[in-house]
C-alpha positions as protocol buffer text, in pm:
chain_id: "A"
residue {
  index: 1
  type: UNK
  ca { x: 7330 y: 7565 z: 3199 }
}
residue {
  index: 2
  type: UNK
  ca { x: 7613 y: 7659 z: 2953 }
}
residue {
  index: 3
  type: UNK
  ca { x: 7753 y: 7951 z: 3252 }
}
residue {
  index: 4
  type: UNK
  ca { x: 7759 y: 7643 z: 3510 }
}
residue {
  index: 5
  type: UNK
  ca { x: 7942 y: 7417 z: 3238 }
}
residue {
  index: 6
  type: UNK
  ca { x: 8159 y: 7695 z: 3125 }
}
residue {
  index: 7
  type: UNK
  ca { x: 8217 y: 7806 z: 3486 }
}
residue {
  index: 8
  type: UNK
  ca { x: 8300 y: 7457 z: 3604 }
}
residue {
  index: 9
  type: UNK
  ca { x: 8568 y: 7419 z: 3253 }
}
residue {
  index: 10
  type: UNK
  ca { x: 8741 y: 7731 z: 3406 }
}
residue {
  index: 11
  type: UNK
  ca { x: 8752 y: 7555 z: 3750 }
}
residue {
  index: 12
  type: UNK
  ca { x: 8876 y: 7262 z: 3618 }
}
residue {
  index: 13
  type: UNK
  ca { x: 9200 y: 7390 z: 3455 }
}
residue {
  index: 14
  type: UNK
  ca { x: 9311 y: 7632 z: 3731 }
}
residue {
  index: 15
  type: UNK
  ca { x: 9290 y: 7402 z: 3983 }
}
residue {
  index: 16
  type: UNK
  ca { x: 9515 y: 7138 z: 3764 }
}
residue {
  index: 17
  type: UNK
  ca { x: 9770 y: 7429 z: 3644 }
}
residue {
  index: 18
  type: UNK
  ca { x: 9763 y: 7569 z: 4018 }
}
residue {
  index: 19
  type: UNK
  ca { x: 9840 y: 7184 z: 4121 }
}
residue {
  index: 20
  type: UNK
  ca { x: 10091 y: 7107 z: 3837 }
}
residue {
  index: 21
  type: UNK
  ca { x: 10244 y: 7474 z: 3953 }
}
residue {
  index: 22
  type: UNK
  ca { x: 10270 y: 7411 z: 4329 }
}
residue {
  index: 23
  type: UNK
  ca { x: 10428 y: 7011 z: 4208 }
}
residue {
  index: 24
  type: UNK
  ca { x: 10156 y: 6835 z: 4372 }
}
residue {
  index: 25
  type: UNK
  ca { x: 10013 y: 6506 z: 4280 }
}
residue {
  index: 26
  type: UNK
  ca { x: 9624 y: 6446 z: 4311 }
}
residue {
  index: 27
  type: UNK
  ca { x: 9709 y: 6213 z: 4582 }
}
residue {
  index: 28
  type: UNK
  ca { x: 9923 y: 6459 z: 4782 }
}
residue {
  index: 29
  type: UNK
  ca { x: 9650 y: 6723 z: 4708 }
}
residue {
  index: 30
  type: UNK
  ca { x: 9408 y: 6543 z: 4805 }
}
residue {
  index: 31
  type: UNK
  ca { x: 9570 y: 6411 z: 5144 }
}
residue {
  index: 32
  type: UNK
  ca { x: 9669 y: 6763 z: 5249 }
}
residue {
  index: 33
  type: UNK
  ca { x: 9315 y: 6919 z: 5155 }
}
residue {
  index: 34
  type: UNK
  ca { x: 9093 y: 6636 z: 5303 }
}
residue {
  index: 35
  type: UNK
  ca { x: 8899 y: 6593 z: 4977 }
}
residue {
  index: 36
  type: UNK
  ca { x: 8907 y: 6236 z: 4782 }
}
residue {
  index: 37
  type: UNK
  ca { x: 9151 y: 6188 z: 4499 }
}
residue {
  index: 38
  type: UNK
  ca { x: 8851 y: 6060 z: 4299 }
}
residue {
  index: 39
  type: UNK
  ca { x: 8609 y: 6366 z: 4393 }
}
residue {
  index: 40
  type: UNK
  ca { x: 8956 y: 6591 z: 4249 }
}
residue {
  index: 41
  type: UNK
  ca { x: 8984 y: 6394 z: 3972 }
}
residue {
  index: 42
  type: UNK
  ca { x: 8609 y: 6471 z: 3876 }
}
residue {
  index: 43
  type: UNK
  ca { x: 8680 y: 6859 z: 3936 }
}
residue {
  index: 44
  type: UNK
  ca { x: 8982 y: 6823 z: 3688 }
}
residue {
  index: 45
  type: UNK
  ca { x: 8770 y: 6689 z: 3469 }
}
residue {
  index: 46
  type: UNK
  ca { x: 8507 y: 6928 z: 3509 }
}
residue {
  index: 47
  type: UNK
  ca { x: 8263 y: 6664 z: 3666 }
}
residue {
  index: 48
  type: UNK
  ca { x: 8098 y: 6692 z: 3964 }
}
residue {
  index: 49
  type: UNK
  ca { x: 7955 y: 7015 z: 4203 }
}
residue {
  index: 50
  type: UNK
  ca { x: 8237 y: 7105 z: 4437 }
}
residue {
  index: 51
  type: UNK
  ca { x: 8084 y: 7247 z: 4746 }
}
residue {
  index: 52
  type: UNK
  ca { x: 8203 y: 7588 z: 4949 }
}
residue {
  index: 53
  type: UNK
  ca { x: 8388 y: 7416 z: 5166 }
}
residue {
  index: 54
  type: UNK
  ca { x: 8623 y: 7179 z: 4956 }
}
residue {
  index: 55
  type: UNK
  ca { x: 8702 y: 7489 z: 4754 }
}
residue {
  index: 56
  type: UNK
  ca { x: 8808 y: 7676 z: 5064 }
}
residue {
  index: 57
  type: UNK
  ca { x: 9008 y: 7395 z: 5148 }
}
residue {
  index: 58
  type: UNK
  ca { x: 9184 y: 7346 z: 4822 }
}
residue {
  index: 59
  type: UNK
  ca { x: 9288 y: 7737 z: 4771 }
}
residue {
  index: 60
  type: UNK
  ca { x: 9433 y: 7722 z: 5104 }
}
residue {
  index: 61
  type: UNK
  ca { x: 9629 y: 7420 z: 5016 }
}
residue {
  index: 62
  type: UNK
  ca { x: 9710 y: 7580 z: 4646 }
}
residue {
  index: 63
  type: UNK
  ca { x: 9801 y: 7875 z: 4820 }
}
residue {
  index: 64
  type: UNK
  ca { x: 9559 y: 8059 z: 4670 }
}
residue {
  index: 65
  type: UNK
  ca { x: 9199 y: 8266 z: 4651 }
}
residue {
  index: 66
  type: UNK
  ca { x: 8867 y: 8080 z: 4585 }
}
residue {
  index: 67
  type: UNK
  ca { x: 8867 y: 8327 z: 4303 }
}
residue {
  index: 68
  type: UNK
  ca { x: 9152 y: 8272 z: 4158 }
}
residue {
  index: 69
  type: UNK
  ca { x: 8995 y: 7886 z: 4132 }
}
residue {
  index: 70
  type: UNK
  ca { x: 8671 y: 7993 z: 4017 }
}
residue {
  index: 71
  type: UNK
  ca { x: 8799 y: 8327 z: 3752 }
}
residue {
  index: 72
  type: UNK
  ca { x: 8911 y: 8373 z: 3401 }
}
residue {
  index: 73
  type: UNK
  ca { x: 9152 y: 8558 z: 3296 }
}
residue {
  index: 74
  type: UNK
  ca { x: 9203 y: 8937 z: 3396 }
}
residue {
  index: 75
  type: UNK
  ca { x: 9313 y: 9142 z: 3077 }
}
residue {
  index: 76
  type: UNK
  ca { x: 9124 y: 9451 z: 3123 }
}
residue {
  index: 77
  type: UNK
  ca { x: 9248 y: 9729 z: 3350 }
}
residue {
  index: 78
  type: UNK
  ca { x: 8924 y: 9821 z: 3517 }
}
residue {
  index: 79
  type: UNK
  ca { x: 8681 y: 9507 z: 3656 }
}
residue {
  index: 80
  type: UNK
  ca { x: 8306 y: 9589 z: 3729 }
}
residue {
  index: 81
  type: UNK
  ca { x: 8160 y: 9326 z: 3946 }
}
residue {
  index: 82
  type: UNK
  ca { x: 7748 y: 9399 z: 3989 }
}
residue {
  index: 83
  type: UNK
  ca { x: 7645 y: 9209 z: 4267 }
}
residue {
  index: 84
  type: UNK
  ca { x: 7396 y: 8976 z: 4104 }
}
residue {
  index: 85
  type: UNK
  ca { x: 7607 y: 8897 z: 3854 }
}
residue {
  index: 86
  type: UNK
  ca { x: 7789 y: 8676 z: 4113 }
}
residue {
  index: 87
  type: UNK
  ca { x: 7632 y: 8356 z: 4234 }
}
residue {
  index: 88
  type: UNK
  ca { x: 7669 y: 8287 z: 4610 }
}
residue {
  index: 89
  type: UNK
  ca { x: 7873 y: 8007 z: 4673 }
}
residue {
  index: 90
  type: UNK
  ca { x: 7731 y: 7938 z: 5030 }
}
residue {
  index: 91
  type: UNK
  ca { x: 7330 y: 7959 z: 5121 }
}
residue {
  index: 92
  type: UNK
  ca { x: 7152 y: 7867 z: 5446 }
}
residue {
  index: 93
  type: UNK
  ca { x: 6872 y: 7684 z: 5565 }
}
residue {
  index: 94
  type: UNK
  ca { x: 6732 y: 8003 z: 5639 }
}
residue {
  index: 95
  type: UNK
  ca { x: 6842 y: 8185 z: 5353 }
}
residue {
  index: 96
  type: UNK
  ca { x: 7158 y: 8337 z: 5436 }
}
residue {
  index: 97
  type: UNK
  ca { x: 7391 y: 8343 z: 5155 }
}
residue {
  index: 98
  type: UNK
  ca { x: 7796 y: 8439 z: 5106 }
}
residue {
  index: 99
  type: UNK
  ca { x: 7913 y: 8595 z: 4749 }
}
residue {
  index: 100
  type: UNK
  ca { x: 8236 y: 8595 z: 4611 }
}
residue {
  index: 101
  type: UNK
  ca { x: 8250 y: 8954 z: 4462 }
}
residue {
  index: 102
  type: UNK
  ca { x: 8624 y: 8953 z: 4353 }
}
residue {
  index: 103
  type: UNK
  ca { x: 8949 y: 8904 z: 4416 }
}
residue {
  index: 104
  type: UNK
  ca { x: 9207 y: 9174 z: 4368 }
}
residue {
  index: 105
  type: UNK
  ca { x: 9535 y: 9068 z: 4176 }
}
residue {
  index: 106
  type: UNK
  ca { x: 9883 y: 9074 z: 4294 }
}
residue {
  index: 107
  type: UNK
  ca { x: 10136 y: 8935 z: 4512 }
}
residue {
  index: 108
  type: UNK
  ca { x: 9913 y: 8962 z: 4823 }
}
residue {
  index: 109
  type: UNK
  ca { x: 9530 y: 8967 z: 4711 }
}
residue {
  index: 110
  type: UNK
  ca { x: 9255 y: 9031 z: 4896 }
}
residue {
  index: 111
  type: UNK
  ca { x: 8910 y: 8904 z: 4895 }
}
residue {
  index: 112
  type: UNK
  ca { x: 8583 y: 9077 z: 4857 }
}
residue {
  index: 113
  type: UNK
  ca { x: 8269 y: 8892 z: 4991 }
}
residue {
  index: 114
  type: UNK
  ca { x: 7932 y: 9013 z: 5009 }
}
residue {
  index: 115
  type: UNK
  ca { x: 7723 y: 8810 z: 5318 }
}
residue {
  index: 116
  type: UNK
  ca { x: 7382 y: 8824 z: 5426 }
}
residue {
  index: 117
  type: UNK
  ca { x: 7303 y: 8617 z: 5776 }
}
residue {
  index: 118
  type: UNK
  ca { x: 6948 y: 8586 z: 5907 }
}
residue {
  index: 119
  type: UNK
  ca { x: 6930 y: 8550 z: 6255 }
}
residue {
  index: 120
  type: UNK
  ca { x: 7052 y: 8302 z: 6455 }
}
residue {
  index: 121
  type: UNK
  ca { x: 7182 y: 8140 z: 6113 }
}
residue {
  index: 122
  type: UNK
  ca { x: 7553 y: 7994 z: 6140 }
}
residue {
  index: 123
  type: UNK
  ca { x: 7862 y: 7920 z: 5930 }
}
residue {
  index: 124
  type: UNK
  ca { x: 8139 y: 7762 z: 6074 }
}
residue {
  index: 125
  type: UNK
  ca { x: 8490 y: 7864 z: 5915 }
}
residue {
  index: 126
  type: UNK
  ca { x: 8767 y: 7582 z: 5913 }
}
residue {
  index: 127
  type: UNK
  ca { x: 9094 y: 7737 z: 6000 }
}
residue {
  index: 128
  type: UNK
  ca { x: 9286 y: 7905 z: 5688 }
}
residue {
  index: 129
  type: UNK
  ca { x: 9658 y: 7887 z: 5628 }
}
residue {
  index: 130
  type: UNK
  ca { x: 9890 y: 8081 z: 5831 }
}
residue {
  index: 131
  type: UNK
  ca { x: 9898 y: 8464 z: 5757 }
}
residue {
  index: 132
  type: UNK
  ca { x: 9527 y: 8479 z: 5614 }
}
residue {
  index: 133
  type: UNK
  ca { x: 9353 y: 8768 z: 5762 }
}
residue {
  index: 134
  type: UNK
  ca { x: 8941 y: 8847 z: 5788 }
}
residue {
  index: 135
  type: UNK
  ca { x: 8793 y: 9167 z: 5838 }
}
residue {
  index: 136
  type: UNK
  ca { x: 8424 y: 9201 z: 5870 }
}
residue {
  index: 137
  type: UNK
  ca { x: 8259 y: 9544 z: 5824 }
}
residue {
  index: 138
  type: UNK
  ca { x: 7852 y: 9514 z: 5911 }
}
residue {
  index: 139
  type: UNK
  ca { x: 7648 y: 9763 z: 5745 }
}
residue {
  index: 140
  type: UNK
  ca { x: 7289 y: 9678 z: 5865 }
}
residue {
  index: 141
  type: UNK
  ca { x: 7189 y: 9404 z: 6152 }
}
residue {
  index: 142
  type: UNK
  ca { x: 7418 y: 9271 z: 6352 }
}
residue {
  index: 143
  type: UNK
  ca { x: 7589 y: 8951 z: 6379 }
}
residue {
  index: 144
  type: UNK
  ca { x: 7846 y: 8782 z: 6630 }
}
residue {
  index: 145
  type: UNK
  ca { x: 8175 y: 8689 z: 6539 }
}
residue {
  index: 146
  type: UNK
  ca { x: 8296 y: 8330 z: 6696 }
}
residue {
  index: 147
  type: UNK
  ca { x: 8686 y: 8346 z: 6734 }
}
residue {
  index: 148
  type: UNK
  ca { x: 8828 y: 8059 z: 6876 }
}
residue {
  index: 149
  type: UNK
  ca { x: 8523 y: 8006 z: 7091 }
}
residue {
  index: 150
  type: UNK
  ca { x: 8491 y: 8327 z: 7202 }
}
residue {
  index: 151
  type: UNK
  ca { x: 8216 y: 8532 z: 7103 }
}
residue {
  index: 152
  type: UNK
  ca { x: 8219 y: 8924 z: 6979 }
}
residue {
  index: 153
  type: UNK
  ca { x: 7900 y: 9127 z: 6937 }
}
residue {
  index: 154
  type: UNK
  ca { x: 7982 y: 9341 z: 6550 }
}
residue {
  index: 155
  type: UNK
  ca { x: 7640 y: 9603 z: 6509 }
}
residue {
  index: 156
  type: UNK
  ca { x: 7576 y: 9796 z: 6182 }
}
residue {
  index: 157
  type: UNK
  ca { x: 7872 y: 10080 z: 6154 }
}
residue {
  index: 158
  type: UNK
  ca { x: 8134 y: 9831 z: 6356 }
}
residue {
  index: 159
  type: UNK
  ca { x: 8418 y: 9628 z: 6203 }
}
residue {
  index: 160
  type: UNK
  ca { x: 8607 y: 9379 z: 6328 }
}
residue {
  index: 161
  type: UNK
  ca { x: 8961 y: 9196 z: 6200 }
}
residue {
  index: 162
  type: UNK
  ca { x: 9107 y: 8887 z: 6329 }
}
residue {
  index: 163
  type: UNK
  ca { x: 9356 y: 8616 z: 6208 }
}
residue {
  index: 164
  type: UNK
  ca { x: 9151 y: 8321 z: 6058 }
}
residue {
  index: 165
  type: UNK
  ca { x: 9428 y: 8070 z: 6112 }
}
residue {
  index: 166
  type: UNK
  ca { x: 9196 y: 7945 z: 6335 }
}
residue {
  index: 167
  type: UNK
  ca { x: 8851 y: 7823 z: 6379 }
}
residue {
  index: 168
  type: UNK
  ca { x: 8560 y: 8072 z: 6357 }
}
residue {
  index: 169
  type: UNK
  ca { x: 8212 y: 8117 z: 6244 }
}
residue {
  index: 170
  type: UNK
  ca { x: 7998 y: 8416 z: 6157 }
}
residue {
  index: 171
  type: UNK
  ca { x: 7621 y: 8431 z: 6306 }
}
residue {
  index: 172
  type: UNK
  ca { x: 7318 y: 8642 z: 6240 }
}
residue {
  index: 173
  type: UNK
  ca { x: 7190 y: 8847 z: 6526 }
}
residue {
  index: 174
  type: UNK
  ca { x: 6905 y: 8997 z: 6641 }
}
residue {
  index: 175
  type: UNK
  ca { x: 6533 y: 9022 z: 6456 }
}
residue {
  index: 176
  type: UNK
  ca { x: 6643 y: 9172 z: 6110 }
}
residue {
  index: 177
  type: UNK
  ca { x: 6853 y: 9047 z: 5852 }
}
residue {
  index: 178
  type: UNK
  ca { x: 7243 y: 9099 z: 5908 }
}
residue {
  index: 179
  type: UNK
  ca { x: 7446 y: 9241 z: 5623 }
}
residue {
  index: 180
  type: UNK
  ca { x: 7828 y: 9269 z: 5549 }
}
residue {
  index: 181
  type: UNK
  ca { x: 8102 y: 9298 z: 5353 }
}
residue {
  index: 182
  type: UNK
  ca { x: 8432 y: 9024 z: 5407 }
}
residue {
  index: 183
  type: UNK
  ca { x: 8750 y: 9084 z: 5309 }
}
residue {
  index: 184
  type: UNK
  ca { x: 8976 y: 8832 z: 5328 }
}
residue {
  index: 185
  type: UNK
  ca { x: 9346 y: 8944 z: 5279 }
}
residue {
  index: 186
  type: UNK
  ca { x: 9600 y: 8666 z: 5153 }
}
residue {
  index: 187
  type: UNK
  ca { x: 9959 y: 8606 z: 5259 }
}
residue {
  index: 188
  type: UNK
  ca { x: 10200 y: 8693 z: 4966 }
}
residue {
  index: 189
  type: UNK
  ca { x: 10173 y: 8430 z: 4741 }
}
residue {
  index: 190
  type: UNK
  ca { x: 10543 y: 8291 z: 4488 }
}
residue {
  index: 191
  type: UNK
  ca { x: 10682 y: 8511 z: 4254 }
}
């Protein structure tokens, strides 16, 4: 109980100092992300149990990652993420889960997501900002990749990249479990 309390203390201030940062009121933040000013006043506050979605929707209209919401501080040179170390931040129905591994630093970070889709288990994507790009690389399974409405077949050993300025949605496949690896690059961020 004290990681989730600590974890959502850490939320709560880099959402308000990426909010103060960017000059956005809660109201303004709120309008343009489609999430209640009294839901972000809770997550300021470190109150409440933000779900995948809103926090997708807020780094995209802070300009950026879900990790940079949801990490600490980087001082050491060399990071070691082990996979279970990192709670998923999305689960099925049918037990599909998405994992936030990391987030590399710098002007234009990247995203590193560890997924698991059973078949025929969906999640929908809302469109990103402009310049966000996805790249899924399926190591076991398949899956199929919804662009725009249009589907794309992605077996173990294929990758596929697309802009994600638009609706999409990632499905499991098949008999057997699908799994892959996410990237999601970022658009250069301020100075």
């Amino acid at each position: 109980m004290a990681e989730t309390e600590a974890a959502l203390r850490t939320l709560a201030h880099n959402v308000r100092t990426a909010r103060t940062r960017a000059g956005l009121s809660l109201d303004e933040l709120g309008r343009r992300a489609k999430v209640s000013k009294g839901a972000l006043v809770g997550l300021e506050k470190a109150q409440g149990n933000p779900n995948f979605a809103t926090l997708v929707r807020l780094a995209d209209t802070l300009g950026v990652s879900v990790s940079a919401l949801m990490e600490g501080s980087h001082e050491q040179r060399v990071r070691v993420v082990s996979a279970d170390a990192v709670v998923p931040l999305w689960k099925g129905e049918r037990g599909s889960e998405a994992r936030l591994m990391l987030t590399t630093t710098g002007p234009a970070p990247t995203e590193v997501w560890r997924w698991t889709l059973e078949p025929g288990e969906e999640y929908p994507s809302h469109p990103h900002q402009a310049g966000v790009m996805e790249t899924v690389s399926v190591t076991a399974g398949e899956m199929v990749l919804v662009v725009d409405g249009t589907e794309y077949p992605v077996a173990a050993g294929q990758t596929a990249t697309f802009d994600a300025d638009t609706t999409h949605a990632y499905r499991g496949a098949g008999t057997q479990t699908c799994y892959l690896i996410m990237t999601v690059h970022l658009p250069p961020g301020p100075a």
